[in-house]
N, C-alpha and C positions, 0 to 999 in steps of 0.2 A: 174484113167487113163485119166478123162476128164483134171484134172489139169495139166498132164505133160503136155499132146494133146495141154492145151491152151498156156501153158509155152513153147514150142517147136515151133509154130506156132508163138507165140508174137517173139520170139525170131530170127527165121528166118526174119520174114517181117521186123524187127525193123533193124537186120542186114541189106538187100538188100538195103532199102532204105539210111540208113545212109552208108553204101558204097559207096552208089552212089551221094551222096551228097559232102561226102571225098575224092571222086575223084580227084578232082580239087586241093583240098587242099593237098593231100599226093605227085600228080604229083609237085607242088610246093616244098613240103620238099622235098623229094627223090631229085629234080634236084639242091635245092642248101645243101643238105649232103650230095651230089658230091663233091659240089665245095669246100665244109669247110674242106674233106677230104686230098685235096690241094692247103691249104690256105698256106702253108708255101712257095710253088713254084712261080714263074710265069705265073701257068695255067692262060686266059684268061685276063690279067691284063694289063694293058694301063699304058704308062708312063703318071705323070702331073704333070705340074714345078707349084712352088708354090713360090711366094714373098709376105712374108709378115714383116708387124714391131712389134717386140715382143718387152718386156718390157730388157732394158738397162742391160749389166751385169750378167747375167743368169749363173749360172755355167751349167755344163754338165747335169747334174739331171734333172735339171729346162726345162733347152733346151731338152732336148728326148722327158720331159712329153709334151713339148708346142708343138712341130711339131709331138706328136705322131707315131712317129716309133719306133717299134720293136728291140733290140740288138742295141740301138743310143750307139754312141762311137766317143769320137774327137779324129780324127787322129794325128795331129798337130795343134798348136797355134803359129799364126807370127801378130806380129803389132798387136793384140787384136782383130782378124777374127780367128775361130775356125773353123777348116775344117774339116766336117766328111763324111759317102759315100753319095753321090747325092747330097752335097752341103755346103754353107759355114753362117757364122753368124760372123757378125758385133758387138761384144760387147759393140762398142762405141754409135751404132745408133741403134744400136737393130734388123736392117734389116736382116734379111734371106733370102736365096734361096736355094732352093730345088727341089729335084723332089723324088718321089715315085711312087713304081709300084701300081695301085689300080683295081680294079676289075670294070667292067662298072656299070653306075647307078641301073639298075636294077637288076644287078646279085648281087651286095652288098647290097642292100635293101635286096633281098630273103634271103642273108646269117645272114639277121639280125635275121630271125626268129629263130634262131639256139641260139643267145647270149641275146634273151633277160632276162630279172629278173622282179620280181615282182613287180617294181616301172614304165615298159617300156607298151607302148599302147598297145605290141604284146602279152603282159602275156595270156589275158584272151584266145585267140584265141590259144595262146600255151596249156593250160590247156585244151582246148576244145578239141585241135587235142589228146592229152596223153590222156583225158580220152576217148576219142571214139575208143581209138585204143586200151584198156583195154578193151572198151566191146566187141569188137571184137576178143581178145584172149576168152573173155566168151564165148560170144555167139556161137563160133563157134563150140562147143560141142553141140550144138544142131541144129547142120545141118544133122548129122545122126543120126539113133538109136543106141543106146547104145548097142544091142547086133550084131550090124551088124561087120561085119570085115574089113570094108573102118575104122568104128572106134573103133577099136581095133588095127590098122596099124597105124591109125593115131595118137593112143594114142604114141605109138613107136618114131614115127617122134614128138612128141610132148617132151618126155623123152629127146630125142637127142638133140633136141636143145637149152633145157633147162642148159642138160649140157655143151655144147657147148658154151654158153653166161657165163656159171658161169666161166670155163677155161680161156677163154679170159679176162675175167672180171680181173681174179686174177694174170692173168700173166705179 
């Protein structure tokens, strides 16, 4: 009995506090897996024209990967300017102009935590937030007793939403 007692107790304190530490950190995700939600729209996103000199002759390929946009597609070709939506490119001098919708500075910073990968600065801090939010699926079987009926309800809601993630998951 002492070791559940102490198992049950680490477990709680260990929960509150790192909750409360994750605060901050979760209000961050949650507000920008909003915004990734609709990343495909115009939510929140600001026009910016962009002139730059890219390298001579580019075909299409080339030119989407270089100004990075999304479904890039030349409309028309006249005199060696390729003209595609929100701008044109100079195959002779290389010059471009553009514009794109973008998300303000720090709403696209926050959206980065969302794409980074193991080689980006934000990994570790990614991993940190995934696994604290695993102990937190743990832990929180030992916020009540096991024979009380808040956790025996909750085991229910616990069932539910498991299936509910797998449905979604698969559909």
């Amino acid at each position: 009995m002492t070791a559940i007692k102490n198992t049950r107790t680490f477990m709680r304190i260990v929960h509150r506090y790192l909750g409360f530490f994750m605060a901050g950190i979760m209000a961050v995700y949650a507000i920008s897996g909003v915004l990734m939600v609709y990343r495909d729209t115009d939510f929140l996103k600001q026009e910016k024209k962009y002139e730059k000199i890219l390298d001579k002759n580019l075909d299409e390929k080339s030119l989407g990967k270089e100004i990075k946009m999304k479904g890039f597609e030349v409309k028309k070709t006249e005199n060696g300017i390729l003209f595609f939506k929100g701008g044109t490119y100079n195959s002779a001098t290389g010059e471009a102009k553009y514009s794109k919708k973008e998300l303000p500075f720090v709403l696209n910073k926050m959206t980065q935590l969302h794409k980074s990968q193991s080689k980006d600065t934000l990994s570790p801090l990614n991993t940190f937030f995934g696994l604290s939010l695993f102990f937190f699926v743990i832990s929180s079987f030992w916020m009540f007793n096991v024979k009380s009926k808040a956790f025996r309800q909750g085991m229910y809601y616990t069932i539910g939403g498991l299936i509910l993630a797998i449905i979604l998951v698969f559909i």
